[in-house]
C-alpha positions as CSV (number, residue, x, y, z in Angstrom):
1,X,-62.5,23.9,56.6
2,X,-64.1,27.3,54.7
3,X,-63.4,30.4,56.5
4,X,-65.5,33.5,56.4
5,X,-64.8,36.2,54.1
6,X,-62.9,38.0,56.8
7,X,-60.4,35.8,57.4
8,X,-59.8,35.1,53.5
9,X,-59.5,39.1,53.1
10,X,-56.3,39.3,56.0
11,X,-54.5,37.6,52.9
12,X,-54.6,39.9,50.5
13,X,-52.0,42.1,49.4
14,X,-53.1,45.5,50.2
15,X,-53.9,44.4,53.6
16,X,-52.9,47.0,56.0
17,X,-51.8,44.7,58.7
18,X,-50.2,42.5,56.4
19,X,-47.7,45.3,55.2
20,X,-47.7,46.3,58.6
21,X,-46.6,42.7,60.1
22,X,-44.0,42.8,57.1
23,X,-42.4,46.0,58.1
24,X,-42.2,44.5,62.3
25,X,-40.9,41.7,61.0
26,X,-37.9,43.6,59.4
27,X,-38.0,46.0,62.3
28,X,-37.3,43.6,65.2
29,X,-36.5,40.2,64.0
30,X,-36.2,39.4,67.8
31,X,-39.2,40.2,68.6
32,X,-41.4,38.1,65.1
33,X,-38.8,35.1,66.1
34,X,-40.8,34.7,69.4
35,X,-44.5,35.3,67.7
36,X,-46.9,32.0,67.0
37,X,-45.8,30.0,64.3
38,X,-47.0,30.4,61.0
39,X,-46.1,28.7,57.8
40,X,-43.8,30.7,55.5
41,X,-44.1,34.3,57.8
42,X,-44.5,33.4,60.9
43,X,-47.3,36.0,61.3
44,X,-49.5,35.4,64.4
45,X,-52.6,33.7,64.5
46,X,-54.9,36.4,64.3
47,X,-54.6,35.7,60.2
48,X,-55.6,32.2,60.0
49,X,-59.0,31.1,58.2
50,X,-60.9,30.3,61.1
51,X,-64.3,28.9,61.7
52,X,-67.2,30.4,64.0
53,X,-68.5,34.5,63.8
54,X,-66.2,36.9,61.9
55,X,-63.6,39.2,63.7
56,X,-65.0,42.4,64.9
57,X,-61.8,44.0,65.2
58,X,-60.5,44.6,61.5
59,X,-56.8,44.2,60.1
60,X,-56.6,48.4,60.3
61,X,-57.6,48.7,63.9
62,X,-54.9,45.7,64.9
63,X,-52.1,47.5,63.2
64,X,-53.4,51.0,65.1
65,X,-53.1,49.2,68.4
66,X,-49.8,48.0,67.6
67,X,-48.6,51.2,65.8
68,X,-49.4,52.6,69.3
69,X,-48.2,50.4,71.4
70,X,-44.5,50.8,69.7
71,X,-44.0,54.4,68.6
72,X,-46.1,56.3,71.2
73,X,-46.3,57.5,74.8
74,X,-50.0,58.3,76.3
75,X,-51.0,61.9,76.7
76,X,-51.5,62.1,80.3
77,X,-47.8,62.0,81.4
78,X,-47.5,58.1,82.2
79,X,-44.1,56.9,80.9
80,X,-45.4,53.3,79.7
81,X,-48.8,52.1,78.6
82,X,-51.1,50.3,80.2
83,X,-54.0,48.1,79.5
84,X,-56.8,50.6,80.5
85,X,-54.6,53.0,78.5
86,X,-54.5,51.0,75.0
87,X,-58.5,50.3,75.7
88,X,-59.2,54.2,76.2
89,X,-57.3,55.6,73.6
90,X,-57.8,53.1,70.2
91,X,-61.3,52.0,71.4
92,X,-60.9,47.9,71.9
93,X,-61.7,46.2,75.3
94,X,-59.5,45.8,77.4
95,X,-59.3,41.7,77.0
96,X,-58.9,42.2,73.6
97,X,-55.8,44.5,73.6
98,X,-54.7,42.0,76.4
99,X,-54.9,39.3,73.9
100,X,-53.6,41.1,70.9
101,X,-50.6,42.6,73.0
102,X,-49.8,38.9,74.4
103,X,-50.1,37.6,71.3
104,X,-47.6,39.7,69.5
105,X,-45.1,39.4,72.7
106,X,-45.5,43.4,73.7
107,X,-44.8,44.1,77.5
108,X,-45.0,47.6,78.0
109,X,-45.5,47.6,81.6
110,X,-42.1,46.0,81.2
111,X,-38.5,47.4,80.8
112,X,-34.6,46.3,81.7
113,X,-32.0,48.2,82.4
114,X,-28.5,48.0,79.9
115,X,-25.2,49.6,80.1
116,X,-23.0,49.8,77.0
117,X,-19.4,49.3,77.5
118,X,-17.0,52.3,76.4
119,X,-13.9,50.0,76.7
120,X,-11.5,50.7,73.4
121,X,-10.6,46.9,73.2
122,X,-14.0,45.7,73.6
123,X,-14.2,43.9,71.1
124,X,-10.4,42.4,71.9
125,X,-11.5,41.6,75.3
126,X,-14.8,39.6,74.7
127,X,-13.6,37.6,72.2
128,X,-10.2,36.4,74.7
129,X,-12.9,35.9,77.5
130,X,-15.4,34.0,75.4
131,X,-12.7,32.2,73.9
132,X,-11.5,31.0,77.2
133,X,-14.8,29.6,77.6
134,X,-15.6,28.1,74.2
135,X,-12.3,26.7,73.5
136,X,-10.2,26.7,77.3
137,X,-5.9,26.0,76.4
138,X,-4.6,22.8,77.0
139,X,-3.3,21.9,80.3
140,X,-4.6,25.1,82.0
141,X,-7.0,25.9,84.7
142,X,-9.5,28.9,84.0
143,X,-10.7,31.1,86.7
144,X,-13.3,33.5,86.8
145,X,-12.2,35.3,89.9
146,X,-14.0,38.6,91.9
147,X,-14.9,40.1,95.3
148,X,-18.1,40.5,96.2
149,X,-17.6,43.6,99.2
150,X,-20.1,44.7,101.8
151,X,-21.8,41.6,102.6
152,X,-23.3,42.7,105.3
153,X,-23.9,41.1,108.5
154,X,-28.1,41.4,109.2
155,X,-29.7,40.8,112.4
156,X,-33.4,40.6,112.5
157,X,-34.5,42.7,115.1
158,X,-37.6,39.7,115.1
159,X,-38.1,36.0,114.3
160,X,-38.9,35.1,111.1
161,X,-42.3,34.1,110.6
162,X,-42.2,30.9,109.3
163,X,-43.8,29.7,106.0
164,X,-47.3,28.2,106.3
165,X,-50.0,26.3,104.4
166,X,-51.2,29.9,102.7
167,X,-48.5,32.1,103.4
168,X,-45.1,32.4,102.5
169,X,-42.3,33.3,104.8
170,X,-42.2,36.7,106.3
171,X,-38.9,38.4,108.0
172,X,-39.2,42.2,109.3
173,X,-38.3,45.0,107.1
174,X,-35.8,46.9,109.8
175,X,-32.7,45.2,111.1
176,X,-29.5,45.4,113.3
177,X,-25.9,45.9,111.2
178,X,-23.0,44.2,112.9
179,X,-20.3,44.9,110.3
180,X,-19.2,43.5,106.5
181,X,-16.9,41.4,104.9
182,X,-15.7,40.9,101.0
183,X,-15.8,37.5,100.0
184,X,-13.2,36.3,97.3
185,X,-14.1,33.9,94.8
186,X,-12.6,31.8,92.3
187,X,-14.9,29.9,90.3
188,X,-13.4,26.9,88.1
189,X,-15.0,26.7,84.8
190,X,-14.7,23.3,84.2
191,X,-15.9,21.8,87.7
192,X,-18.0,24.6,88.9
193,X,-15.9,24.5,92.5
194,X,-15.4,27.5,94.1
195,X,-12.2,28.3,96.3
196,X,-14.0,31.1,98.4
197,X,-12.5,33.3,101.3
198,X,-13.9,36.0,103.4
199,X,-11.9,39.1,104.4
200,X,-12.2,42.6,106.1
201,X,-10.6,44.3,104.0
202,X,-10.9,45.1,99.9
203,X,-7.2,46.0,99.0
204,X,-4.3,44.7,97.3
205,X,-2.7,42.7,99.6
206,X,-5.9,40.9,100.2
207,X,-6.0,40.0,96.9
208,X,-2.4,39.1,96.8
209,X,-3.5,36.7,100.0
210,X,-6.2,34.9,97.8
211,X,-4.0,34.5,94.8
212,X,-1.6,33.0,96.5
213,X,-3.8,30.9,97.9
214,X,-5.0,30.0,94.5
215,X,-0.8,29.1,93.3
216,X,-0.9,26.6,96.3
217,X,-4.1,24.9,95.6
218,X,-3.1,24.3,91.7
219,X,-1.6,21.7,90.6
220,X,2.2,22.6,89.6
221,X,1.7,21.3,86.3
222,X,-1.5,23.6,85.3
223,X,-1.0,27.1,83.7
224,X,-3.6,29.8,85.2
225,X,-5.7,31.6,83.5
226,X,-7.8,34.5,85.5
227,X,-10.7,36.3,84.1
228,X,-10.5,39.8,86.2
229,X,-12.7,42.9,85.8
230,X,-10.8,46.5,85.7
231,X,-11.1,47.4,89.8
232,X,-7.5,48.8,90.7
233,X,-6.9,46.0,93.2
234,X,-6.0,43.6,90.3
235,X,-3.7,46.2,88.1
236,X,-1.7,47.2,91.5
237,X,2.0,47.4,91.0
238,X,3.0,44.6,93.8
239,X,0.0,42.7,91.9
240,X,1.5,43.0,88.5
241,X,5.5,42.3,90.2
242,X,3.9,39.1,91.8
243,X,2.1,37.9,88.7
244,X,5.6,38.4,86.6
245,X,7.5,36.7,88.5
246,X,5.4,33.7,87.7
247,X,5.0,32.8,84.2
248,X,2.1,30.3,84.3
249,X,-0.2,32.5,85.8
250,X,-2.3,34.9,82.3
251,X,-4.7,37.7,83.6
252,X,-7.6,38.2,81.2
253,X,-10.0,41.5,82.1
254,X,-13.5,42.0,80.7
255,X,-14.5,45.0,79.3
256,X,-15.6,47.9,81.3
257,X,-19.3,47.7,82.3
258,X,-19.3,44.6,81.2
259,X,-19.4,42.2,84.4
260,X,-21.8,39.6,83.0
261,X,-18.9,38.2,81.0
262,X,-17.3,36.8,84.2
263,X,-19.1,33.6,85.5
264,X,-18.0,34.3,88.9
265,X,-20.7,36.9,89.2
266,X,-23.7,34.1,88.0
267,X,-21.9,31.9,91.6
268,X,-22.3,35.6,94.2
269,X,-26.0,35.8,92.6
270,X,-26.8,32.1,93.7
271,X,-25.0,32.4,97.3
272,X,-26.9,36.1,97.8
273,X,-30.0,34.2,96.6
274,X,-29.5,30.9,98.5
275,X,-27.6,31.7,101.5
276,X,-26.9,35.9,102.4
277,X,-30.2,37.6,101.2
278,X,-33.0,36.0,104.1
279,X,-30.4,35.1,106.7
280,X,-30.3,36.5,109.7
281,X,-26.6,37.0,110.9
282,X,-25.6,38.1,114.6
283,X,-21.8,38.5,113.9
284,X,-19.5,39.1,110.8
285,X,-18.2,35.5,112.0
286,X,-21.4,34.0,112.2
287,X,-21.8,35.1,108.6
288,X,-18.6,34.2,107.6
289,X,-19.2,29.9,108.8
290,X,-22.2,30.1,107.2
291,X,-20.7,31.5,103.8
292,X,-18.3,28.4,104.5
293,X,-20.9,26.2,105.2
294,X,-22.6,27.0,101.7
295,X,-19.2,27.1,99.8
296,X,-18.1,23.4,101.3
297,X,-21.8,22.0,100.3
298,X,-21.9,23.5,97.0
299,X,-18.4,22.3,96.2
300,X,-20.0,18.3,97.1
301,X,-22.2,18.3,94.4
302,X,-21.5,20.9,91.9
303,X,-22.0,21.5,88.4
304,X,-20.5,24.1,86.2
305,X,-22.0,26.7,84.2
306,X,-21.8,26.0,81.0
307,X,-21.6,29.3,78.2
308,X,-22.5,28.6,74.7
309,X,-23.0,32.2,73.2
310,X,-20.5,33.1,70.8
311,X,-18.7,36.4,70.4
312,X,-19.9,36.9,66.9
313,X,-23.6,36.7,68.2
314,X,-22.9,38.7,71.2
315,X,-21.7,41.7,68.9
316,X,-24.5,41.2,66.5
317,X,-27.2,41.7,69.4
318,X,-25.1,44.6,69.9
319,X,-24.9,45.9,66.3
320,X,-28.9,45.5,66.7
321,X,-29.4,47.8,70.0
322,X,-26.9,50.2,68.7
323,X,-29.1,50.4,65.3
324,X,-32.0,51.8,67.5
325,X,-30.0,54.1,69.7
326,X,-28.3,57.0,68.1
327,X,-24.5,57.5,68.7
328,X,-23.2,54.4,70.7
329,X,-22.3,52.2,68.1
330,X,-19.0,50.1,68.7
331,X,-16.7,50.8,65.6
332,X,-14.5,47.4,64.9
């Protein structure tokens, strides 16, 4: 089907928005993976030969409103732009930079937070802890093991308004504290069971507790391995004498900052989600049965949580951030 002279024109070489797609492209090859497909480039649509009335928006106004949206703030002290924003200041209507920004995958009304680890063995330490996961030793258990402390025991001071055909559930803002507790966790990679226990305390010997409540719920024949972070209950001396004497069990820490490499953590964010966050507790022991309660259920009918990034592309997204930002680049 013929297109109109517009459309054939968005082909040509000298095409601003051509050499501008070109450059994004090389700029952010995360970002043109995710664009519409399109044969050979994977440019977006908005350079097809297409029937119907000609673009009124040319190539060198598309590649302003994207110029702007990537390399500039707006003038009027807002950190981010906004639709009305992009509309005001490169003249297009507001559905239009709506559909050009969707089209192209920009969200600036979006951002996420990141922390880059300064851990010296880094790079050491993720590829042990991936590797664990990837490729877990022969005749060994792997742990991902953590505390989750001051989970907190919430009263409502009011019933919860119950969901309706409408309206969602609603629970009051303000509430009644009746104490905390730190819930232990050890999260079997292969199964996806969790050997959970709650106590009052966040120390040393509460950990030693849990661990060796871990030695007598393994199998004899099974070699331990623990993935730890770096909190100074798990390096304590009586910790470090107890794990010596016991040559099975292998500690394996994640970098600093870096607590997203332990799959324990993905287990407290489901339990928060599912059980702690909308509950309404009038004791730390009514909290603590219900935690149980979850623990014993999820245990029933489990699955694991399977990892399949490497550590090679885990350091290559890395080696990309740390190309944009100056001075935190990792050196091997």
């Amino acid at each position: 089907m013929a297109g109109h002279p517009v459309g054939r024109q968005a082909f040509a070489h000298g095409s601003k928005l051509l050499q501008f797609l070109r450059g994004l492209v090389v700029a952010y090859p995360r970002a043109s993976a995710g664009l519409p497909n399109f044969p050979a480039c994977k440019f977006p649509r908005i350079l097809e030969l297409r029937p119907g009335k000609p673009r009124s928006i040319d190539d060198e106004r598309v590649a302003e409103l994207i110029q702007t949206t990537l390399h500039s703030k707006p003038t009027d002290g807002a950190t981010h732009w906004s639709i009305r924003s992009l509309a005001a200041e490169t003249g297009i209507s507001g559905t239009s930079v709506h559909r050009y920004i969707k089209l192209f995958g920009l969200q600036p009304h979006r951002s996420e937070s990141f922390k880059l680890s300064t851990d010296p063995f880094f790079l050491e330490k993720l590829r042990d802890v991936v590797g664990l996961y990837l490729n877990p030793p022969d005749k060994a258990l792997v742990l991902c093991v953590d505390e989750k402390g001051q989970v907190q025991a919430l009263e409502r001071t009011q019933p919860l308004l119950p969901m309706g055909f409408g309206y969602v559930e609603g629970v009051t803002h303000d509430y009644k504290r009746h104490g905390t507790t730190t819930l232990f966790a050890a999260l079997d990679v292969l199964t996806g069971q969790v050997l959970a226990e709650c106590k009052p305390r966040h120390r040393h010997q509460e950990f030693l507790r849990f661990l060796r409540a871990i030695e007598a719920a393994v199998p004899a024949d099974l070699d331990v391995h623990l993935i730890v972070d770096n909190y100074r209950t798990h390096k304590h001396a009586k910790v470090k004498a107890w794990l010596a004497a016991r040559p099975r069990w292998h500690l394996h820490f994640v970098p600093t900052y870096s607590s997203w490499l332990n799959l324990v953590e993905r287990f407290f964010a489901l339990i928060t989600d599912r059980a702690i966050r909308r509950g309404s507790f009038r004791s730390v022991r009514e909290l603590i049965q219900h935690i149980d309660h979850f623990v014993a259920h999820h245990n029933v009918a489990c699955k694991p949580f399977i990892w399949t990034t490497t550590a090679d592309s885990i350091i290559a997204k890395l080696e990309r951030l740390c190309a944009r930002i100056s001075g935190t680049a990792h050196k091997p």
